[in-house]
Structure formats: C-alpha cells, structure tokens
SEKETI-513046 format. One line per field, with one value per residue: residue number from 1; residue in one letter; x, z, y of N, C-alpha, C, O, CB in turn. Coordinates in pm, whole numbers, plus 50000, padded with zeros to 5 digits. Glycine has a CB too. Example, Ala and Ser with C-alpha at 12.3 -4.5 7.8 and 13.67 -1.06 7.14 Angstrom:
pos: (1:2);
code: (A:S);
n_east: (51319:51285);
n_up: (50780:50708);
n_north: (49431:49775);
ca_east: (51230:51367);
ca_up: (50780:50714);
ca_north: (49550:49894);
c_east: (51320:51290);
c_up: (50780:50787);
c_north: (49670:50003);
o_east: (51424:51341);
o_up: (50846:50804);
o_north: (49668:50114);
cb_east: (51131:51408);
cb_up: (50905:50572);
cb_north: (49553:49940);
REM end
This chain:
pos: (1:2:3:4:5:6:7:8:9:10:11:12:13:14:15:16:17:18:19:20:21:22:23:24:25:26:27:28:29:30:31:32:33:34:35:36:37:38:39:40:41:42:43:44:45:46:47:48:49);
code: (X:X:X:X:X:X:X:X:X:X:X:X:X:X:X:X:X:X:X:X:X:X:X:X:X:X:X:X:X:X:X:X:X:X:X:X:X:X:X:X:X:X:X:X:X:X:X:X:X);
n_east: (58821:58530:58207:57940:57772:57835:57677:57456:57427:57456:57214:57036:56905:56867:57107:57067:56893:57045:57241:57008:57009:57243:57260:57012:56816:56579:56274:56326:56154:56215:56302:56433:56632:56762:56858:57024:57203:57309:57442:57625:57807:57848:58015:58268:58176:58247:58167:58288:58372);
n_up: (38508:38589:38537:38638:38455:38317:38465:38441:38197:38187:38401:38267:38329:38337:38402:38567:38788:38869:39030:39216:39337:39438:39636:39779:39729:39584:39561:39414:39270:39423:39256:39038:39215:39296:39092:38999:39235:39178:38936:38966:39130:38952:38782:38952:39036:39227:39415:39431:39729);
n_north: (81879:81873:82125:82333:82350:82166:81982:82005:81942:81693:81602:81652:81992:82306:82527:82693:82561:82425:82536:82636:82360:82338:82506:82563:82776:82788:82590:82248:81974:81636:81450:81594:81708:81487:81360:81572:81582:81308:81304:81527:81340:81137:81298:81359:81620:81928:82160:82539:82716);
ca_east: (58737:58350:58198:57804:57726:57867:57617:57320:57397:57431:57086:56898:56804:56862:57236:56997:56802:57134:57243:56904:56967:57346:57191:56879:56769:56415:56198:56278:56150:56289:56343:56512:56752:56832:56933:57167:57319:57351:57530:57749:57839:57922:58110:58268:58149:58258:58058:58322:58309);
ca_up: (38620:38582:38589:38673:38313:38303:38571:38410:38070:38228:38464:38170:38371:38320:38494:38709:38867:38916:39116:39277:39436:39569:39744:39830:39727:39537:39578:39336:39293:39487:39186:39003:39313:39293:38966:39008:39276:39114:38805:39035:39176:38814:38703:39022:39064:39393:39416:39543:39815);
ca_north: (81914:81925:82244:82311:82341:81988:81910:82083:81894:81556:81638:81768:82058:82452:82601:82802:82477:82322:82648:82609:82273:82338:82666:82528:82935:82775:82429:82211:81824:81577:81366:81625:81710:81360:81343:81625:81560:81197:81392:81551:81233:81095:81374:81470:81806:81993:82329:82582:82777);
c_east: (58598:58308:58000:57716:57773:57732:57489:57289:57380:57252:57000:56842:56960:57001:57186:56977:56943:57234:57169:56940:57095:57348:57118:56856:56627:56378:56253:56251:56250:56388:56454:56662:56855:56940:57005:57241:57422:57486:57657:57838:57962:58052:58208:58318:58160:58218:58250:58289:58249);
c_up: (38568:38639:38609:38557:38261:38328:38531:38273:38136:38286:38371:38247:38341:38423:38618:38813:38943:39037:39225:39432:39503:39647:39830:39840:39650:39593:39413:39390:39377:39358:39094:39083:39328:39177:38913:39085:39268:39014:38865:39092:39105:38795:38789:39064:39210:39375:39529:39607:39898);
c_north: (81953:82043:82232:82323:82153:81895:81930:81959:81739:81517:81667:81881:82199:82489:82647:82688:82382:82396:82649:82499:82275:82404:82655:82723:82874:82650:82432:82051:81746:81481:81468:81695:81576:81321:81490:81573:81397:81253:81474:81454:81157:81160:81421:81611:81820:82134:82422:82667:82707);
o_east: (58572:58343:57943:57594:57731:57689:57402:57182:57272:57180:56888:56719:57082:56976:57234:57033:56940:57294:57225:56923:57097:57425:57127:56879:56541:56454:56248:56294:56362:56507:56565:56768:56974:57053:57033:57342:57533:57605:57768:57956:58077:58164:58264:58417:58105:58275:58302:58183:58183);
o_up: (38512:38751:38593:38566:38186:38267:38591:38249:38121:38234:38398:38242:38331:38542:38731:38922:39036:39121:39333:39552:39617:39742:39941:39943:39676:39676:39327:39494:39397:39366:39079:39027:39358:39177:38794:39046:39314:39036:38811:39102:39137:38792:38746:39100:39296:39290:39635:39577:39988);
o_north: (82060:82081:82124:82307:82064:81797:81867:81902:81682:81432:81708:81883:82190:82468:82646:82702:82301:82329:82660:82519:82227:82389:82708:82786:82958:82601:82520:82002:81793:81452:81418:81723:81568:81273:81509:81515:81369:81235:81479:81489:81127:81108:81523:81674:81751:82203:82386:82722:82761);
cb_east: (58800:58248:58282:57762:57828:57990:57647:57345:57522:57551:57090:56734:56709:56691:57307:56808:56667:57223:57213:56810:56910:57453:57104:56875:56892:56381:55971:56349:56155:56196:56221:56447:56687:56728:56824:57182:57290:57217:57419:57724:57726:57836:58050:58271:57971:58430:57782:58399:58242);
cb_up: (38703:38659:38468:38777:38208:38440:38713:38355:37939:38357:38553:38127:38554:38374:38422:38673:38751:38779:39058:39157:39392:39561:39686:40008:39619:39363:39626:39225:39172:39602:39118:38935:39455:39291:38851:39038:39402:39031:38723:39126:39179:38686:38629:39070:39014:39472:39604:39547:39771);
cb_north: (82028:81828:82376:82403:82491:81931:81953:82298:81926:81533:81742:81680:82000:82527:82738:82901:82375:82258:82750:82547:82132:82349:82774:82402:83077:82771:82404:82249:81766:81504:81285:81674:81733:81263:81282:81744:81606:81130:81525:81622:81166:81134:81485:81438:81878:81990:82302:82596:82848);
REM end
C-alpha cells in the first residue's frame, strides 16, 4: 500500500506540498497538483479519512 511519502517521492515534491494538495489548506501550482495527483494515480494512493 502506497503511503504519501510514496507520493511525495514519485511527485518530486516535499510530504508537506503533497498534504497541501489533498487538503487544499495552501495554493499550490496547477502543474504540480497535477503531477501529484497523477502519482497518486500510479501508485494508488487513497488519502484516509
């Protein structure tokens, strides 16, 4: 099971930013929202809760 550190390493981006975009709690890029929730896609990641 993929975890959000999975999702961070696949994304190249920071645990936090990948936190960020299943929250929507900051702005980030569109392009890098994409290419998480692409990476989640891949790997699939289900956020729980």
């Amino acid at each position: 099971m993929a975890t959000m550190q999975d999702v961070a390493r696949r994304a190249n981006v920071a645990l936090s930013t990948v936190s960020y975009a299943i929250n929507g709690t900051r702005p980030i890029s569109e392009a890098t929202r994409r290419r998480i929730f692409a990476a989640m896609d891949e790997l699939g990641y289900r956020p729980h809760a």
